[in-house]
LOTOR-6729 format. One record per residue (C-alpha): residue number from 1; residue in three letters; x, y, z. Coordinates in steps of 0.5 Angstrom, whole numbers. Last residue first. Layout:
LOTOR-6729
SITE   resi   resn       X       Y       Z
SITE    NUM    ALA       X       Y       Z
...
This chain:
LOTOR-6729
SITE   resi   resn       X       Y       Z
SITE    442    UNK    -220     124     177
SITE    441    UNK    -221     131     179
SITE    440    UNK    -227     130     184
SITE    439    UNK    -232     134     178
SITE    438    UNK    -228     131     173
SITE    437    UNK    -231     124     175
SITE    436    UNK    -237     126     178
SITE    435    UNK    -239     128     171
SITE    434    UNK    -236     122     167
SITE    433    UNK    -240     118     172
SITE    432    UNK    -238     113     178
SITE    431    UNK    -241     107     179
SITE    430    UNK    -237     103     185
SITE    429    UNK    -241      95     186
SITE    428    UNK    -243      94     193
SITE    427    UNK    -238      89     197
SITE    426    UNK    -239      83     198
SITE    425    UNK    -239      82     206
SITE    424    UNK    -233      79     207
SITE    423    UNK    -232      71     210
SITE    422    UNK    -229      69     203
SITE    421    UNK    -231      63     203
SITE    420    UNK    -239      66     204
SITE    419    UNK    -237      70     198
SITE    418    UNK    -235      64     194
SITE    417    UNK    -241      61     197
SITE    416    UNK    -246      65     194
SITE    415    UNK    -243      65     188
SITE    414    UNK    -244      59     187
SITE    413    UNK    -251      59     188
SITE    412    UNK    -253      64     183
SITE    411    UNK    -248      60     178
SITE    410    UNK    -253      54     179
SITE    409    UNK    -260      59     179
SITE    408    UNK    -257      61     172
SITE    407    UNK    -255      54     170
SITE    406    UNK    -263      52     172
SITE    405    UNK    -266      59     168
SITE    404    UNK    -261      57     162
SITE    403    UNK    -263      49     162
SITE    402    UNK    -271      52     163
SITE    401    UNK    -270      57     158
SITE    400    UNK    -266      52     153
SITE    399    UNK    -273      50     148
SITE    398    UNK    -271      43     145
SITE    397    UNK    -266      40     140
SITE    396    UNK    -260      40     145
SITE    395    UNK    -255      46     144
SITE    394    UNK    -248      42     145
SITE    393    UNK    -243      45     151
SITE    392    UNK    -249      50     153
SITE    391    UNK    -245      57     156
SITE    390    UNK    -248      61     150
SITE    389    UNK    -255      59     153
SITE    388    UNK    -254      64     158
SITE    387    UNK    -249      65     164
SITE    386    UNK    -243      68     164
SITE    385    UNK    -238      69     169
SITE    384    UNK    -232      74     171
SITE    383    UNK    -229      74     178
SITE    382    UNK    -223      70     176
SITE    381    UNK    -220      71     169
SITE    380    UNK    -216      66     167
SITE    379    UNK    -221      61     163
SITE    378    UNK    -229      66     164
SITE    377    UNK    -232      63     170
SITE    376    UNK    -238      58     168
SITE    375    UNK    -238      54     176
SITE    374    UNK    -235      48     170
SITE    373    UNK    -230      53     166
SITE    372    UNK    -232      58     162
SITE    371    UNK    -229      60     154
SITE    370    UNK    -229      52     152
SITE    369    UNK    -224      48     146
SITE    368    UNK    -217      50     147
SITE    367    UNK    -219      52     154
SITE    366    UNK    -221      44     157
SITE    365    UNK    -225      44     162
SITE    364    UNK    -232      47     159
SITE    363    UNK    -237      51     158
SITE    362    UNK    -238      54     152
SITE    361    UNK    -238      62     150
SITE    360    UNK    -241      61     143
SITE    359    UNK    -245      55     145
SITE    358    UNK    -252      57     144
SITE    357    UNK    -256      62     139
SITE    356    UNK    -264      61     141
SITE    355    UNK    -268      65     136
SITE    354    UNK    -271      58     133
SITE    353    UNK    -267      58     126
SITE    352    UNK    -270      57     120
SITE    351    UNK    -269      50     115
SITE    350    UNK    -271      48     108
SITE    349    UNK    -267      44     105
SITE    348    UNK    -266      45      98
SITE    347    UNK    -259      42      97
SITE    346    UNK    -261      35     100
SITE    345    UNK    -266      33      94
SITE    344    UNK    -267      27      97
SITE    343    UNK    -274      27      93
SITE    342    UNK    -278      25      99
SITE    341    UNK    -275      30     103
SITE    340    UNK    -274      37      99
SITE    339    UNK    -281      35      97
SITE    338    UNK    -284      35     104
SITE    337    UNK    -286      29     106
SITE    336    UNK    -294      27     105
SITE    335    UNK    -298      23     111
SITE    334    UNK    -301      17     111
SITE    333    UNK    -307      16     117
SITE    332    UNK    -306      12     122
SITE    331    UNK    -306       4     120
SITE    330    UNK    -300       3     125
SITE    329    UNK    -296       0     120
SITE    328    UNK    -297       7     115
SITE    327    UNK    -296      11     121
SITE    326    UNK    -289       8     122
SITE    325    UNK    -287       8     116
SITE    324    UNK    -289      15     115
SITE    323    UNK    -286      17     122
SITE    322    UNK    -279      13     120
SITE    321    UNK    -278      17     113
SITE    320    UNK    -279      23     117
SITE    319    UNK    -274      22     123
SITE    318    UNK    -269      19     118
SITE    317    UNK    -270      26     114
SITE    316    UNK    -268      30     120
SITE    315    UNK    -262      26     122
SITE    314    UNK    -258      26     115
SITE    313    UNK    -260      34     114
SITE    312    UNK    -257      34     121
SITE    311    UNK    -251      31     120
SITE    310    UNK    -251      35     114
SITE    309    UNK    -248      41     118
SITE    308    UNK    -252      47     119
SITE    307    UNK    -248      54     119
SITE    306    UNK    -248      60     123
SITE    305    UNK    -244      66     121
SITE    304    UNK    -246      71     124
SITE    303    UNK    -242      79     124
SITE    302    UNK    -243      82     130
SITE    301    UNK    -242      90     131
SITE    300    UNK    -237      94     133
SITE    299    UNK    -238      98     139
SITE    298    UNK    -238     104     139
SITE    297    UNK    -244     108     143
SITE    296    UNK    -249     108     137
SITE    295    UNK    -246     101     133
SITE    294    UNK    -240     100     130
SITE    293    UNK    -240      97     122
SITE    292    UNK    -233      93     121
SITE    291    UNK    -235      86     123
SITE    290    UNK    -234      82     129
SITE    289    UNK    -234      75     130
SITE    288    UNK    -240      70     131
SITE    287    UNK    -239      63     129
SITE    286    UNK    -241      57     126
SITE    285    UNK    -233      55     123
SITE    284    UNK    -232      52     130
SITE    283    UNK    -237      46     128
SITE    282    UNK    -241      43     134
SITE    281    UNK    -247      38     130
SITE    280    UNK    -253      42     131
SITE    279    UNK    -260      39     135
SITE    278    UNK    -266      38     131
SITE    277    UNK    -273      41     131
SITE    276    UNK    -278      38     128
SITE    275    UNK    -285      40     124
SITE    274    UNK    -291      35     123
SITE    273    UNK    -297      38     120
SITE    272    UNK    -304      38     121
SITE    271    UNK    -308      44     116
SITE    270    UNK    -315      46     115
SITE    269    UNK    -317      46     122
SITE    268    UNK    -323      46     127
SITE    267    UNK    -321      46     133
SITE    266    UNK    -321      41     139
SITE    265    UNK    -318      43     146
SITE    264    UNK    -313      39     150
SITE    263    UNK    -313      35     154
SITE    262    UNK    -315      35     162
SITE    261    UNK    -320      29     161
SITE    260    UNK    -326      33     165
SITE    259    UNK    -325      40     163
SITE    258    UNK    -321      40     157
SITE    257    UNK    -324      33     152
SITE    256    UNK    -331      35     156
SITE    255    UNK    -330      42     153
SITE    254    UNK    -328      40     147
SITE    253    UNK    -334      35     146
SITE    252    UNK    -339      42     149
SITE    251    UNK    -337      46     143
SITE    250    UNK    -337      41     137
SITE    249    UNK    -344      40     139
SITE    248    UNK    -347      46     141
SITE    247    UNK    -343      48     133
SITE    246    UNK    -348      52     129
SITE    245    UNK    -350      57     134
SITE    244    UNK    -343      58     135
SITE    243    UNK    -341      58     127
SITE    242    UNK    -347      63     126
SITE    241    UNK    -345      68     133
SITE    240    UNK    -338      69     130
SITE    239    UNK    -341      69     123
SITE    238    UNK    -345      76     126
SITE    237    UNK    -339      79     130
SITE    236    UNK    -333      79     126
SITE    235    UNK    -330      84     128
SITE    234    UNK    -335      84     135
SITE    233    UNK    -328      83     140
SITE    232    UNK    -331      82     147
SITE    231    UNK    -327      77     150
SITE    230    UNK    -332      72     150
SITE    229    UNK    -334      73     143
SITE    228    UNK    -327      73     141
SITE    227    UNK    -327      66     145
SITE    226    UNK    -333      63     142
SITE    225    UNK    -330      65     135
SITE    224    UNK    -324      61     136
SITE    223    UNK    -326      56     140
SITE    222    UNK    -331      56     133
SITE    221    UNK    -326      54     128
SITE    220    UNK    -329      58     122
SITE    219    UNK    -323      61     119
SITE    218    UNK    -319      54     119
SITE    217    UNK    -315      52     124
SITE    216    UNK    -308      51     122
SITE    215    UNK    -304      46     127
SITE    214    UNK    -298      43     128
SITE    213    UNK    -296      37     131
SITE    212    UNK    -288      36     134
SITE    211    UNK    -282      33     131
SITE    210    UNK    -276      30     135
SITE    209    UNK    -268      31     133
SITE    208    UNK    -263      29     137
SITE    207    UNK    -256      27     132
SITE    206    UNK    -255      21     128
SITE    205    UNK    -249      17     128
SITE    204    UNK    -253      11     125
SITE    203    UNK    -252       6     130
SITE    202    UNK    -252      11     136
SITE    201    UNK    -258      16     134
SITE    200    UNK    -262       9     132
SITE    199    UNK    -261       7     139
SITE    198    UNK    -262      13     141
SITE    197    UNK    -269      13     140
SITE    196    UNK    -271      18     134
SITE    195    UNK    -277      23     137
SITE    194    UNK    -283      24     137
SITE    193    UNK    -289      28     139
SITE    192    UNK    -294      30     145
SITE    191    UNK    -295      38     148
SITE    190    UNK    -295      38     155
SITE    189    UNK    -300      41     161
SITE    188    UNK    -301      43     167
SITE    187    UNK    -306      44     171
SITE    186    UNK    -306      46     177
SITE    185    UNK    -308      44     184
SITE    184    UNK    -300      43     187
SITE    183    UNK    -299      39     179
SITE    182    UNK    -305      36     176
SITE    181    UNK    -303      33     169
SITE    180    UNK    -305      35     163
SITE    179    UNK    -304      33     154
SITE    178    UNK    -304      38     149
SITE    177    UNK    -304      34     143
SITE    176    UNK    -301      28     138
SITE    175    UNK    -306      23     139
SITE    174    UNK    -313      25     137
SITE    173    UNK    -309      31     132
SITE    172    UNK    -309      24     128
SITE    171    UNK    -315      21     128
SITE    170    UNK    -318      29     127
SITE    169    UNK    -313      31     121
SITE    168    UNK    -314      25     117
SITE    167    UNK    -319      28     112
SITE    166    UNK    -316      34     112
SITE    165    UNK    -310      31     108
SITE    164    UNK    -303      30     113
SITE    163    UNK    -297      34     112
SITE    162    UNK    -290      32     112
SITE    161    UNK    -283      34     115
SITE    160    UNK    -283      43     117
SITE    159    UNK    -276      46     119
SITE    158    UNK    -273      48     125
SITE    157    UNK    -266      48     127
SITE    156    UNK    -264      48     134
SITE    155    UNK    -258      53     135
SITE    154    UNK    -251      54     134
SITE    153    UNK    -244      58     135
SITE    152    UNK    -238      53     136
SITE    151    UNK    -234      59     135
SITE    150    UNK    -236      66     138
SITE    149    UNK    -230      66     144
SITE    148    UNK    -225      60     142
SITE    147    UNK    -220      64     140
SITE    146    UNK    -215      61     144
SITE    145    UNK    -213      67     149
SITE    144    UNK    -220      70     147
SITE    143    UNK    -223      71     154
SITE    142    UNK    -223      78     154
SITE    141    UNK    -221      80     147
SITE    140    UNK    -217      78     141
SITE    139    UNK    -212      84     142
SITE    138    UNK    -211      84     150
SITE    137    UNK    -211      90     154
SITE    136    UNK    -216      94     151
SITE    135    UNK    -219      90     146
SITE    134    UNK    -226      89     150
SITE    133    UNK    -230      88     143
SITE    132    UNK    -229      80     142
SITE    131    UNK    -233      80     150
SITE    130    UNK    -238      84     148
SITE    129    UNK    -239      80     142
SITE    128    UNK    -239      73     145
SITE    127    UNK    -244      75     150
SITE    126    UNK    -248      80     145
SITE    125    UNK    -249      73     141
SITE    124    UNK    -251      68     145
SITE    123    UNK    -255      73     151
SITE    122    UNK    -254      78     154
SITE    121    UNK    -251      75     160
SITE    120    UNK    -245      77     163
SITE    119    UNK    -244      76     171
SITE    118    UNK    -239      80     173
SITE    117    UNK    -236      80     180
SITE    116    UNK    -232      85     185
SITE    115    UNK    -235      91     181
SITE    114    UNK    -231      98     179
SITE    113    UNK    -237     101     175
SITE    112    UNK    -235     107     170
SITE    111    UNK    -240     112     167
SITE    110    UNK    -241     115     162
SITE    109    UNK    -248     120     158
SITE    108    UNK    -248     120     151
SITE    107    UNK    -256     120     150
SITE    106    UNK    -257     113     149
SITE    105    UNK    -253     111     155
SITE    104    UNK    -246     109     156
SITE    103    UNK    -242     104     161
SITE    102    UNK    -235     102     161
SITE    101    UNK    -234      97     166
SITE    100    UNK    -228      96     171
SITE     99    UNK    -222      92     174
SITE     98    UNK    -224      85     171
SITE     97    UNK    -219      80     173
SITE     96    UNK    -213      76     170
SITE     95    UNK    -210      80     166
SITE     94    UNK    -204      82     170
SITE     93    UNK    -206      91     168
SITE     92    UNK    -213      89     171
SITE     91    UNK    -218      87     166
SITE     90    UNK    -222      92     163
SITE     89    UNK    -230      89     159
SITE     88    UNK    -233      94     156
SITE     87    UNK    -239      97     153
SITE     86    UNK    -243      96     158
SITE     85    UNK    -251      99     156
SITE     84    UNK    -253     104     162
SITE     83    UNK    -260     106     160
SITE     82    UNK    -263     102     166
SITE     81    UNK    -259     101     172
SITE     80    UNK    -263      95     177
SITE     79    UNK    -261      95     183
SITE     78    UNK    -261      90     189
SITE     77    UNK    -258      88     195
SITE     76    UNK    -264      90     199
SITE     75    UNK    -269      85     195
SITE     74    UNK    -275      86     192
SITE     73    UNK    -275      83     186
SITE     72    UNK    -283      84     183
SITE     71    UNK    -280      88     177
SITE     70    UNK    -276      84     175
SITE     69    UNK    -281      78     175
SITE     68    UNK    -285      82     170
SITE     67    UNK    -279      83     166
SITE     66    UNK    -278      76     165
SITE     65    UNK    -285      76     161
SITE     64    UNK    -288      68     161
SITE     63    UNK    -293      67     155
SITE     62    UNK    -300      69     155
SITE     61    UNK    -304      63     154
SITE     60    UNK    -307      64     161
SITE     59    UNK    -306      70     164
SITE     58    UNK    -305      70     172
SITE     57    UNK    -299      66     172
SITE     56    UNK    -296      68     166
SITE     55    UNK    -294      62     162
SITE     54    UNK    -288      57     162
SITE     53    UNK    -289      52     156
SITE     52    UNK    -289      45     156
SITE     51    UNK    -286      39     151
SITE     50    UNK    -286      32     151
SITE     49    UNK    -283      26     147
SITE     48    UNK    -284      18     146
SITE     47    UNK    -280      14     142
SITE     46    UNK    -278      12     136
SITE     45    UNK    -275       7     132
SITE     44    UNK    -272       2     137
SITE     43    UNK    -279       2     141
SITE     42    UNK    -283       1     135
SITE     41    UNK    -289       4     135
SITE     40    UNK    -295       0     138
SITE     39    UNK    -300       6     138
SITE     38    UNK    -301       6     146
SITE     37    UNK    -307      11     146
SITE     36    UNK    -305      18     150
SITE     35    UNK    -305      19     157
SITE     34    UNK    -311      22     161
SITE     33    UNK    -309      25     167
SITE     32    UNK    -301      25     166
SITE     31    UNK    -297      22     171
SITE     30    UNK    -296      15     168
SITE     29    UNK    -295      17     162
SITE     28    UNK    -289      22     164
SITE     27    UNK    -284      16     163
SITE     26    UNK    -284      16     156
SITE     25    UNK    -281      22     155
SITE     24    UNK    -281      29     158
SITE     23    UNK    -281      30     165
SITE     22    UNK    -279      36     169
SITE     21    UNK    -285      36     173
SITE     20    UNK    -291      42     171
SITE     19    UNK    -289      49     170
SITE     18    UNK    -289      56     172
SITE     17    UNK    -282      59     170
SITE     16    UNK    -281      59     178
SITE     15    UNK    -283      52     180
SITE     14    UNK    -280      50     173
SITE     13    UNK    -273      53     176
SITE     12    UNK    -273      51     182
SITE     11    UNK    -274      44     179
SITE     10    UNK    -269      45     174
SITE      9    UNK    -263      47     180
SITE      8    UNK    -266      41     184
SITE      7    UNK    -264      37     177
SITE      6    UNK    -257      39     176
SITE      5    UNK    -253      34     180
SITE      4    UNK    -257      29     177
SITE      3    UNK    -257      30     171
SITE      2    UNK    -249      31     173
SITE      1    UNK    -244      36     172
């Protein structure tokens, strides 16, 4: 598919997630209200790169909670069945369509659904997982013909590059924050960083990487105090009251960089760092299969192998190494390189995981290497999709909410159409429980 094929579906997806246009590079200067200095970094080194992130709409700060949006769906053909975890996947006796679910819940109850279409998401490990542990009908599981569920397992690597002395932190902080825009009467706002170019990616074999400031604010912050004052929280109330009184200042210049440059808010802070995300290079060795330990209703567990190539590593470091030179010839502050960088020592790369496991149940053309085709349907299982960052061909380096909500809204408009082709009402999913079942004499 195209970028631009899924744009109306990101578009959606923002306005849902409450986020602002779908912008984040170079291009988002012109938008913004007040748009970071031009520091004259060179364009085939680096670029320009945004961040921004849903919040509740009625909680600012507080991140956005999908439950809440569940529980406002107001929709006849809608019902959400709590404690009824999926425990299998039956194809028919062909193998080729899904005939049934086994359901259980935590206190031993069963039940069997007879749908027309599944959609799987449970996520980039319980996808692969559940469909690795429906073996009834076939050995390797459903989907599994080539042994491509759980390969190719991936995230966005995190890890710290370098650090600035105190002393640097406010002329550096100045140019890599939060940065707004007025969007339909909001203000949105987007976290300022860098990225390699792609020139440097393609020469240089390298994958995308882009590093984002980080903050530590020092105990006595007075945003920090002023806002537990606010909210009422008198844990600290006497030093609360002191760092306030002793910072009219302090206060009123971060309340014009908010209020009236649309920036975001000044703070006190011990530590600046850089840290960076960084796209996986695809390996089928990286994967999730099944161990031998078996879960509460049965169900094996998976077991995670989840590997990070040195073509990261390799990515990593030139982001770091070309962010020093590119301070130091811009007259900005010297940062520090962590040691594991600046020593070349490869071996002690420190990296942790985002929480985001993609790619497990690909999407693809070809089945040797993909699990679900373009529509996200399972290869030769017709009437069974999934949806998630398991379906990512490649993980990306940034945060895969949006790309998961936009792919979602994408399969939801598919399968409308399927059904519209159809030309039939869908039918309403079958639930039958183990009682109902002996009671009838099935």
């Amino acid at each position: 598919m195209t970028r631009e094929s899924l744009a109306p579906a990101l578009d959606r997806a923002a306005r849902l997630l409450n986020l602002g246009p779908n912008l984040y590079d170079e291009r988002l200067f012109g938008r913004l209200h007040s748009p970071p200095d031009e520091l004259g970094f060179d364009r085939d080194l680096l670029r320009p790169f945004f961040w921004q992130f849903s919040h509740e709409r009625d909680q600012h700060g507080e991140p956005m909670r999908f439950a809440h949006v569940a529980a406002e769906l107001v929709a006849p053909n809608i019902d959400i069945l709590t404690h009824a975890t999926v425990t299998q996947i039956q194809l028919d006796t062909s193998g080729r369509r899904v005939a049934s679910l086994d359901l259980r819940s935590v206190d031993g109850g069963c039940a069997t659904v007879w749908p027309e279409t599944v959609v799987l998401c449970a996520g980039g490990i319980e996808n692969a997982r559940l469909l690795l542990a429906s073996r009834s009908l076939m050995a390797g599981g459903v989907g599994n013909a080539r042994g491509v569920v759980g390969r190719y397992l991936a995230d966005h690597p995190r890890s710290t590059l370098l650090r600035f002395d105190w002393q640097g932190i406010d002329a550096v902080a100045r140019h890599f924050n939060f940065y707004g825009l007025v969007d339909h009467g909001r203000t949105q706002f987007y976290l300022h960083g860098l990225r390699l170019s792609p020139t440097v990616q393609r020469r240089e074999e390298l994958v995308n990487c882009a590093a984002y400031p980080v903050q530590i604010h020092s105990p006595g912050d007075p945003w920090a105090a002023l806002k537990r004052l606010m909210r009422g929280d008198h844990t600290r109330l006497a030093g609360d009251l002191a760092v306030v009184a002793r910072s009219p200042g302090f206060l009123a210049k971060g309340a014009f960089l908010r209020m009236i440059q649309k920036r975001g808010m000044m703070h006190r802070s011990d530590e600046l760092r850089f840290d960076v995300m960084v796209e996986q290079k695809l390996d089928a060795e990286s994967r999730v299969t099944l161990s031998d330990r078996l879960d509460r209703y049965g169900v094996p567990m998976p077991r995670v192998a989840w590997k990070i190539g040195s073509t990261e590593v390799r990515s990593v470091k030139r982001l770091a190494r070309a962010l020093v030179s590119e301070f130091g010839r811009n007259a900005l502050p010297q940062p520090h390189l962590v040691d594991w960088i600046a020593w070349d020592e490869d071996d002690r790369a420190a990296f942790t995981d985002m929480a985001h496991p993609s790619c497990t149940t690909r999407m693809g053309s070809d089945p040797a290497t993909s699990v679900v085709d373009p529509d996200a349907m399972v290869h030769g299982v017709d009437g069974l999709f999934v949806a998630g960052s398991s379906v990512f061909s490649t993980p990306g380096h940034a945060n895969p909410t949006l790309m998961m909500l936009g792919l979602a809204m994408r399969l939801a408009d598919h399968l409308k159409t399927r059904l519209e082709r159809r030309s039939v009402p869908a039918a309403t999913p079958r639930v039958v429980t183990e009682e109902a079942a002996a009671a009838s004499g099935a």
